[in-house]
Phi, psi and omega in degrees: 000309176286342179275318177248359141287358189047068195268294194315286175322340181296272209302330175078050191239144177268308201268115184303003169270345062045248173357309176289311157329295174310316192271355148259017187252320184255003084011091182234121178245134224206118182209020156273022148307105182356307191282004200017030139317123157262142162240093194289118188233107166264171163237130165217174200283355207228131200288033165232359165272344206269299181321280211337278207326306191292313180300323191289353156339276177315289220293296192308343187270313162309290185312312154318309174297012196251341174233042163229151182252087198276014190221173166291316156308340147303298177296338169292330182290326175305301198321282124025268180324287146353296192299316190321299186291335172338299200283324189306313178300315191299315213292293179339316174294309183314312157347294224275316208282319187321298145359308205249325153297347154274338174283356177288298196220041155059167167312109152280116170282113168282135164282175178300292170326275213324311186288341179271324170267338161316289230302330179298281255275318179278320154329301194293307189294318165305292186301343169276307129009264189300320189305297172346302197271354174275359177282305180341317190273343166269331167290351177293347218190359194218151173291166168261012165264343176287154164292338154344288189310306187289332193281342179311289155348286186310312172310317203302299189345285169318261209334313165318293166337294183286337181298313164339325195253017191241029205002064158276151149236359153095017176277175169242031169277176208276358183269007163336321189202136201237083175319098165300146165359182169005015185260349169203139157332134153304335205272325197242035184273304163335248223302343148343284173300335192273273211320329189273339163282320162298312201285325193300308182267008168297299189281002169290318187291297157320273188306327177297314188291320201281331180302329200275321150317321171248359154300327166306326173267318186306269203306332169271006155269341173265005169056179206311138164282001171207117178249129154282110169292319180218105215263146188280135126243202202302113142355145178236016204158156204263151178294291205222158001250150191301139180276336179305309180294342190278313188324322182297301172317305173283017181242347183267325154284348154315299195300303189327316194290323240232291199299327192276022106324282190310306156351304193258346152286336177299310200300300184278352164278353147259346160303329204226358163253012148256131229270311196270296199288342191253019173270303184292342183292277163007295142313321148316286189285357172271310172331284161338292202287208196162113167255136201292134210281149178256145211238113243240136163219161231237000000 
């Protein structure tokens, strides 16, 4: 507020702490109302700066929330997000090799049994994933007693489980998934492993974008963190200072000034009709008075 308004030169202050003084000396902020408003009232000499300063309020306490992740829904989205682009680059890589492994050793037709257990085997290790990273996320704001969390757990577990009965270990390593024998060539086990790293961060990808998606809707259902009800603007007349009060203050010291005058002419008018105060008043004012010495020339 004192850097784009020029409050120090406004104020005639050398020290941006001064300044800050001043301009909390002219500052009135008020939230203890029935209605859980704050209302913010500046004063200044000039009504289209007093407005700038109380709008500039908002905006600058905005611009601060806009980079703390004050909420829960918030912290997921960032959170979410991060991870997105994560799984997008891997995917991208997975693509890229997948690639360079058909032109290496050509197009394999995987039978049926083979494509039906990647296709598990890789679902399941992707919903073990994604579960993985909302417990991350949850721990950012949560206990290890909520429930959210324990329930978060309990899912991975299953998961965990069934991958387990598909001879999986749910790592992201080449033992992810366990081919029985003879069900795909020693020749197409490569190209195996690439189709199954692609489809694995396709579906990484999918749960991470709808988590995210729905962290977006989460944060945009709690709405704005300052909503302005009444934009401040110029005055149409001044706080201070009142003319009525002054008109009053100066008529009442005017009547004091005008009886203590007249008091003290009463004094000397009686003064001077007794015969003894008004030889000393007399004296008194010869005392007093002083004539300027005259200067003689030749």
């Amino acid at each position: 507020m004192i850097q784009r308004f020029g409050l120090m030169q406004e104020y005639r202050q050398r020290y941006p702490s001064n300044a800050r003084k001043a301009l909390e000396s002219r500052t009135k902020i008020e939230g203890n109302g029935k209605d859980g408003l704050l209302h913010i009232s500046i004063e200044d000499r000039d009504p289209n700066r007093a407005a700038e300063l109380a709008n500039g309020y908002v905006d600058q306490f905005r611009n601060l929330s806009g980079h703390l992740a004050l909420t829960e829904a918030s912290q997921r989205r960032l959170f979410f997000g991060q991870q997105l682009e994560e799984a997008k680059n891997n995917l991208a890589k997975a693509e890229e090799s997948m690639k360079e492994t058909e032109q290496k050793t050509g197009l394999i037709q995987l039978s049926g049994q083979a494509s039906a257990l990647i296709q598990a085997a890789v679902s399941l290790r992707a919903q073990i994933a994604a579960k993985e990273v909302e417990i991350q996320s949850l721990r950012t704001f949560a206990t290890d007693q909520n429930a959210q969390l324990v329930q978060a757990e309990k899912e991975r577990e299953g998961l965990r489980a069934q991958l387990a009965k598909l001879g999986g270990t749910g790592g992201d390593g080449d033992a992810g998934m366990i081919v029985p024998k003879g069900v795909v060539p020693q020749a197409g086990l490569e190209y195996l492993r690439k189709e199954r790293d692609v489809k694995y961060y396709e579906t990484i990808f999918e749960l991470l974008a709808r988590q995210f998606e729905a962290a977006k809707v989460d944060e945009a259902k709690q709405g704005a963190l300052v909503q302005v009800v009444d934009t401040a603007v110029p005055p149409d007349r001044r706080s201070s200072p009142h003319r009525a009060i002054i008109v009053i203050v100066a008529t009442l010291v005017g009547l004091m000034v005008g009886i203590f005058v007249a008091l003290i002419q009463a004094v000397f008018q009686a003064m001077e009709g007794d015969p003894q105060k008004s030889t000393k008043l007399s004296l008194l004012r010869s005392a007093l008075s002083f004539r300027s010495p005259m200067k003689s020339r030749a």
